[in-house]
C-alpha positions, -999 to +999 in steps of 0.1 A: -324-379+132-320-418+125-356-429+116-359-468+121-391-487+110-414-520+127-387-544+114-359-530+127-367-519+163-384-552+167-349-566+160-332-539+180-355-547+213-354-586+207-392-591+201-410-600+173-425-577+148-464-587+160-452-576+193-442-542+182-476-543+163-497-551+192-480-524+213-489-500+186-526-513+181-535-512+217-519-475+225-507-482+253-472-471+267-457-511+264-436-501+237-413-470+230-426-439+212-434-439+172-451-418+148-471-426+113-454-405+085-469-410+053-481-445+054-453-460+074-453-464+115-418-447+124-399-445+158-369-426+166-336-445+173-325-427+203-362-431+218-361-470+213-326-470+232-339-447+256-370-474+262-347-498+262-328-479+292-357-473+309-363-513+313-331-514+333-346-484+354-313-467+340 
């Protein structure tokens, strides 16, 4: 499982890191799918790409 942190999926889906933040903060379903482990907000690679497909209705 490729982990990828706030940093890099905000590079990965073109927005800025607050963005990703504010998706986060509000709990809504803007942004793809992450998880805190330990202290540090994680999402899954394959469910940013699949958020990323699903913008495309692909």
């Amino acid at each position: 499982m490729d982990l990828i942190n706030i940093k890099e999926t905000a590079q990965l889906v073109s927005r800025p890191e607050a963005t990703v933040r504010w998706w986060i903060a509000t709990g809504t379903e803007l942004g793809p799918l992450s998880a805190k482990i330990g202290r540090r907000r994680m999402f899954r690679r394959a469910d940013v790409e699949a958020w990323i497909n699903a913008q495309f209705g692909a």
